[in-house]
C-alpha positions, 0 to 999 in steps of 0.5 A, spaced: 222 217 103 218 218 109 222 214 115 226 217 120 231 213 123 234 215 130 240 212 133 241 212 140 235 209 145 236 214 151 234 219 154 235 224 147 234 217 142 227 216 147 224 223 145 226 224 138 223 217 136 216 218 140 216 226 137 217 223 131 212 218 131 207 223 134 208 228 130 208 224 124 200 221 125 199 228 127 201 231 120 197 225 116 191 224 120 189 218 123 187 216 116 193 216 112 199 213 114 205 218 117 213 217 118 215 210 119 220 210 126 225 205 128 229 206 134 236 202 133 240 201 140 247 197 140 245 194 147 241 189 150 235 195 154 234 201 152 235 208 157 241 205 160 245 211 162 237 214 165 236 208 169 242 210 173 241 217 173 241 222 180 244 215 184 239 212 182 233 216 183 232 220 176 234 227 177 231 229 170 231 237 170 231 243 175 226 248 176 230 254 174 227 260 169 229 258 162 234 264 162 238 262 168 238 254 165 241 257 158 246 260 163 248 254 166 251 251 159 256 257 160 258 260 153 254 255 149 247 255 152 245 260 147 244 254 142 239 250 147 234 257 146 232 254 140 230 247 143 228 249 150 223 255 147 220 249 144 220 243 149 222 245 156 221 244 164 214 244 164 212 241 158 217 235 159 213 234 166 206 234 163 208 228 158 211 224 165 204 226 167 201 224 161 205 217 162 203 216 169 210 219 173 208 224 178 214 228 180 217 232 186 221 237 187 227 237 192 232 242 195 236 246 190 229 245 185 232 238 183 226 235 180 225 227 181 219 221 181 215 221 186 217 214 186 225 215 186 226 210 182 230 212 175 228 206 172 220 208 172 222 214 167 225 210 163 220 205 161 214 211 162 219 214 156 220 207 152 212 206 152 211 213 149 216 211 143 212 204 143 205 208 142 207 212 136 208 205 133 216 206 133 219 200 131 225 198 135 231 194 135 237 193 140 243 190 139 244 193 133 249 198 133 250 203 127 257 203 123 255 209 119 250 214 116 249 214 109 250 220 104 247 220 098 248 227 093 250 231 100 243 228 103 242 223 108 240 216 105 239 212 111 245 208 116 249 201 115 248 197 121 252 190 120 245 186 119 246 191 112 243 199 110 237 201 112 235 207 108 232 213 111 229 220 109 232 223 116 236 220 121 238 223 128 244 221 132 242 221 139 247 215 142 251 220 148 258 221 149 263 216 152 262 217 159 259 210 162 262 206 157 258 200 161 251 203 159 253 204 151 256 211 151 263 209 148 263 216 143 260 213 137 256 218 135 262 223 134 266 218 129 259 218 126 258 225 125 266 226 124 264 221 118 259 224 115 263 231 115 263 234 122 268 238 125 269 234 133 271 238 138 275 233 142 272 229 148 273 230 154 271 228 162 266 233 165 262 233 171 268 227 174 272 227 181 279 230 181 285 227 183 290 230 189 297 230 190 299 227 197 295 223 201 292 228 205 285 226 201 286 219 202 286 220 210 280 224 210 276 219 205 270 219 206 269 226 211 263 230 207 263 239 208 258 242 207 257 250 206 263 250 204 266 254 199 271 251 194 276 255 188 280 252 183 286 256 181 291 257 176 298 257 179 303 261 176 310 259 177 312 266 181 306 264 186 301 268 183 294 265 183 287 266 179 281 263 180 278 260 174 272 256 178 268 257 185 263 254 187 258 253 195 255 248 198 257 240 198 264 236 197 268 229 199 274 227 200 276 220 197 283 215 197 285 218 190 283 226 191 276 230 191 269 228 189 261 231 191 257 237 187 261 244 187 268 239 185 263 235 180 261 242 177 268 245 176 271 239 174 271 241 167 275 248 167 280 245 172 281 238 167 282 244 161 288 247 165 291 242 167 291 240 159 294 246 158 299 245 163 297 250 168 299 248 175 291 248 179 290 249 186 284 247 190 283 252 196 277 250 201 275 255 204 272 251 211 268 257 214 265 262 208 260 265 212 266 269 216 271 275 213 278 275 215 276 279 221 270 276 224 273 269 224 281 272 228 276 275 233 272 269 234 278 265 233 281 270 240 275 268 244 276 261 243 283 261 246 282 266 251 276 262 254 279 255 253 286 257 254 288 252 259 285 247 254 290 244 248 290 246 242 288 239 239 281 240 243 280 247 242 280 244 235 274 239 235 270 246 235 272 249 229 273 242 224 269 236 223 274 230 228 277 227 221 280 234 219 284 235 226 290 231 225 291 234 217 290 241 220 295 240 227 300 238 222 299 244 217 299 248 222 304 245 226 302 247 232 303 241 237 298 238 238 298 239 246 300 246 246 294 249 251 291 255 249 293 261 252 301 259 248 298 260 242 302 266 238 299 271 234 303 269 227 300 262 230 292 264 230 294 267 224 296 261 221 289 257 223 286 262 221 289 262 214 289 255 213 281 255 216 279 260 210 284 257 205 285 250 206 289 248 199 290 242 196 294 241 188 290 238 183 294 233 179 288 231 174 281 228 172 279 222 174 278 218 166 272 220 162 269 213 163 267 216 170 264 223 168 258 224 169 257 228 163 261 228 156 265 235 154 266 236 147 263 233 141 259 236 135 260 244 134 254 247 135 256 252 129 254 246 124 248 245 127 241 249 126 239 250 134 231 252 131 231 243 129 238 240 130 240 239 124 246 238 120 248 245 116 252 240 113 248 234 111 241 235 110 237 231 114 242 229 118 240 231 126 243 231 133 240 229 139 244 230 146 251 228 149 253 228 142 253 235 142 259 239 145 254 242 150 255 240 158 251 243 164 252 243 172 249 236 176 242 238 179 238 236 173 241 241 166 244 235 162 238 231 162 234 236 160 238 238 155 237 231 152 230 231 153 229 238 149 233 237 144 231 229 142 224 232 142 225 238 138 230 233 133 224 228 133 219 233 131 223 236 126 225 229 122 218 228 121 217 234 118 223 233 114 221 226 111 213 228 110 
């Protein structure tokens, strides 16, 4: 049967339906009529989770080299060769441009609209799927994937089957719940005979013990240097993440970029048990040395000074108080009064400023799902099942999740695409 049935309207549901339906006029010719396409969403609209995207401004990839993407991914990249050696960056741009979305890159080779404006991808995206004569339906969720002598037959919807020659599965993971991703597409892939690697929250705040974060909420560092680290119950300290740039303080712990990104390895210690530890590092650009030397001309020249206002020079005005009670230095000990173990342990606290980790925020407020389809039972070349032929996965639903900055969207375009493509040629 030449009908590819796609599940899931985001950004990867969005890509698979429009390749397929333009791949299939392109094999049939003009004349003759190539695959039938239909694109089932369980909600009202299509490209939810896209529209929010990058704040709302639709940070949709990275100018990163394909080797340096993969790397992103960690371990798992790898698999995203096979896609992204057909369908990366650069082609994605030209059929935005194609479709009227002129593009800018900002700092950090983050790549948005022109227009900032999320929505205008989604429905740029919607209208390329409509072109290709894909059939779309909303408000028709999927309750499995049918199986016939070990080959896909279709899906069964709950206004009954529709049968199907390919099917790809391309409905997210189960972060943003209000936007449709509740984990559908693993139950239907653990169905249909999938091993599921458990979900979990990726690229999502933490939470912190005390109340120190909840003093500091809303204060921002930047050029900060951020480290995770695995306590063990003697004292002894691995690093199992680090990462330089921006982060923010909340009422219930830690948020911002370089926290997003090591979010899943801290989440996956603490599941199994180790005590986490974030050390900030507040002036990384200094060595132990360099910041005690400036730390002593900062007392000598300001000795009559007290020490909360020889303070104001080192730290944002929100940190002072927590810092002086860290340090427990009074705060109008002048300058000049100030012990050497005293600077010692500014010092410290400057380059190792620690905060207990006591867990993640919940999955529904990950950015990125970690966790989902193994990759091992997935051909990397055209996304499909080496389970069930005819069977493909698309985007969140598989156990891939990168770093914010643009990756996981175009993960989602690249492999949509590449299953779309292959559906077709599937099916004909």
């Amino acid at each position: 049967m030449s009908r590819v049935v796609v599940v899931g309207g985001g950004a990867a549901g969005l890509l698979a339906a429009g390749r397929a339906a333009e791949r299939g006029a392109a094999e049939c010719g003009a004349a003759e009529r190539g695959a039938d396409v239909l694109l089932l969403e369980k909600t009202p609209r299509l490209g939810n989770k896209l529209r929010i995207s990058g704040k709302g401004r639709g940070n949709i990839t990275t100018t990163d080299s394909l080797t340096d993407f993969v790397a992103a991914f960690g371990p798992a990249g790898r698999f995203l060769y096979g896609a992204c050696t057909r369908f990366f960056r650069d082609d994605l741009l030209a059929l935005l441009q194609e479709l009227g979305i002129d593009t800018v890159t900002e700092r950090g080779g983050r790549v948005f609209p022109s227009s900032q404006h999320a929505p205008d991808i989604a429905e740029a995206l919607v209208d390329y799927a409509r072109r290709g004569g894909v059939q779309v339906r909303t408000r028709c969720p999927v309750e499995r994937v049918l199986v016939q002598d070990g080959c896909v037959a279709g899906v069964q919807t709950a206004d009954g089957p529709e049968p199907a020659g390919a099917v790809v599965v391309a409905v997210g993971g189960a972060s943003y719940p209000g936007t449709g991703s509740t984990g559908d597409g693993v139950a239907l892939a653990r169905a249909a005979g999938h091993t599921v690697v458990p979900l979990r929250p990726a690229l999502v705040p933490l939470e912190t013990a005390g109340d120190e974060a909840r003093q500091l909420q809303g204060l921002s560092l930047r050029h900060v240097r951020a480290t995770a680290l695995r306590v063990t119950a003697a004292g002894v300290a691995t690093p199992i993440a680090s990462e330089f740039g921006e982060m923010l303080f909340t009422h219930f712990g830690v948020s911002g970029p370089i926290i997003l990104t090591m979010s899943r390895a801290v989440g996956d210690a603490l599941r199994a048990g180790d005590t986490v530890v974030l050390s900030i590092n507040l002036k990384p650009a200094l060595t132990p040395d360099q910041l005690d030397r400036r730390l002593q001309r900062d007392l000598a020249a300001l000795g009559r000074r007290a020490y909360h206002n020889i303070l104001s020079g080192l730290l944002p005005r929100k940190l002072i108080d927590v810092f002086i009670a860290r340090t427990g230095i009074p705060a109008d000990r002048v300058g000049h009064q100030i012990t050497a173990q005293q600077r010692a342990d500014v010092c410290r606290e400057l380059m190792d400023f620690r905060l207990r980790v006591t867990r993640p925020r919940p999955l529904a407020e990950a950015i990125v799902t970690a966790g989902g389809v193994a990759l091992d039972e997935v051909d990397p070349r055209t996304l499909m099942s080496r389970r069930v032929p005819g069977l493909f996965f698309a985007g969140e639903v598989l156990d891939l999740d990168g770093p914010t900055g643009g990756y996981n969207l175009q993960a989602a375009f690249s492999t949509g695409y590449v299953a779309g493509q292959a559906a077709a040629e599937y099916v004909l």
